[in-house]
N, C-alpha and C positions, 0 to 999 in steps of 0.2 A: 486360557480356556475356562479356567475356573470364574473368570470372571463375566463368561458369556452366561455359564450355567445358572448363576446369583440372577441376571438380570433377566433372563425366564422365568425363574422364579419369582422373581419381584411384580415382574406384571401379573402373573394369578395370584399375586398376595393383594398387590390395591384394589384388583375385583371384589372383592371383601370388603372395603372401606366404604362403599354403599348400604353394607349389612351392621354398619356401627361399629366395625374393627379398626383399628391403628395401628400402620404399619412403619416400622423404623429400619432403614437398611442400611449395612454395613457401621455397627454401634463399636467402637474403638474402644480397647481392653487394652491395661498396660500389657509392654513386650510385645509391643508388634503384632496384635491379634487383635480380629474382632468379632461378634457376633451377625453371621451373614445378616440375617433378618431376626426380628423380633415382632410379635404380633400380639395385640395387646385387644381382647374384646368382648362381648356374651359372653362367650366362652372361659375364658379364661389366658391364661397367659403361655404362650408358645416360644422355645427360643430355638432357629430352625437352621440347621446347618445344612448346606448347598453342597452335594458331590456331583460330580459329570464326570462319566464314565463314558461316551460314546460307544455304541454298539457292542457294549460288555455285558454279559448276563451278571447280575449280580444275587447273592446271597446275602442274608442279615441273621445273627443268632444276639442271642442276649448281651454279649459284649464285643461280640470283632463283626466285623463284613469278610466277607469274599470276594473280589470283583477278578471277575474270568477264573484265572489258574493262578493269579498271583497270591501272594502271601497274606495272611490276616489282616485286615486294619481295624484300629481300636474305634471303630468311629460310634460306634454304640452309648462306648464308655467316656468316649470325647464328648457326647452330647448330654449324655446326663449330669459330667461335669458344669460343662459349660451354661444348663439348667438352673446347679447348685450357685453359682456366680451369681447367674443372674437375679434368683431369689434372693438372694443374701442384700443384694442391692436395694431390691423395690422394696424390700420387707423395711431394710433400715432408713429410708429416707420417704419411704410415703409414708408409715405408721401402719401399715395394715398388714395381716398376714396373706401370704399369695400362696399360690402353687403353682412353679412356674414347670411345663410341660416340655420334655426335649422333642425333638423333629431334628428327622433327615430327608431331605429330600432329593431323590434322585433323578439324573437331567440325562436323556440320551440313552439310557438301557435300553437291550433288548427285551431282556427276563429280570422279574425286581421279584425273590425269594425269600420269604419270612417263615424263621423257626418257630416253629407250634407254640415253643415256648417264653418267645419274646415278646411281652407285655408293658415293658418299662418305658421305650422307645417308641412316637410313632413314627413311621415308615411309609414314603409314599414315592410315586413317580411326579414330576412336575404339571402336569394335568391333573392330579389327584388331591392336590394342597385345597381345591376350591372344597373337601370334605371338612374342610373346619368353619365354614363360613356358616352351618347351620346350629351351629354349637350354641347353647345356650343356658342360663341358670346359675352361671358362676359369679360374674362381676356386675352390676349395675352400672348405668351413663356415670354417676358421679366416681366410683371406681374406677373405671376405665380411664375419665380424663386424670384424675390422680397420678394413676401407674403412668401415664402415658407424659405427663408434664416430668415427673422423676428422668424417666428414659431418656428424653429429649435431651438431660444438661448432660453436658460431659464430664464435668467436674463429680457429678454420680456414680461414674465408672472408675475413677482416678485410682481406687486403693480397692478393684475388681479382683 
């Protein structure tokens, strides 16, 4: 199921790549983990984690989610990690300083609820990712291909 969620997501992430964005999916991280999508553009750099939740209202606070009545999940603070990774990467192998942006993106909600005070994470439903594609001011063409030639090798990620 989770892997239907990614590739919904995925088609509104290449909608973008007409707008100069570069998009990488399913970027492999030692242990068995990988970053669902990475999105590399104007904007700046996005590293976007994929949840599906079908027909769950969900909640989001500054470090856990809520989905329905179940228990907290860290996905907030799983994304800003997973952020921290990915910075640490592009930063060390392109030469350039980045700011790399967390994203979640939710697949299937009914209700998608963000705490007043949640500003570190952005947070969207799968129709609503196409909000980055106007993004602009951060990286220039020759940046972009840089970060984006790094992302591409795998041997980049190896010591993630």
């Amino acid at each position: 199921m989770g892997l239907a969620g990614e590739r919904r997501v995925g088609g509104e992430l290449q909608r973008l790549s007409r707008s100069g964005w570069r998009v990488l999916h399913s970027v492999p991280l030692p242990r068995d983990v990988d970053i669902d999508h990475l999105l590399i553009g104007p904007g700046g750099v996005f590293s976007i984690n994929t949840k599906r939740h079908f027909g769950k209202s969900v909640w989001v606070g500054d470090e856990m989610a809520k989905v329905g009545y179940g228990p907290p999940q860290p996905y907030a603070r799983k994304s800003k990690a997973e952020a921290a990774r990915v910075q640490a990467v592009l930063e060390r192998y392109a030469g350039i300083p980045v700011q790399v942006q967390p994203v979640i993106v939710f697949v299937g909600v009914t209700k998608l609820t963000k705490a007043a005070t949640q500003f570190t994470v952005r947070v969207y439903r799968e129709r609503e990712v196409s909000a980055l594609g106007p993004l602009s001011g951060v990286l220039d063409a020759d940046q972009i291909e840089a970060l984006y030639a790094v992302a591409r090798h795998r041997r980049a990620w190896l010591s993630a």
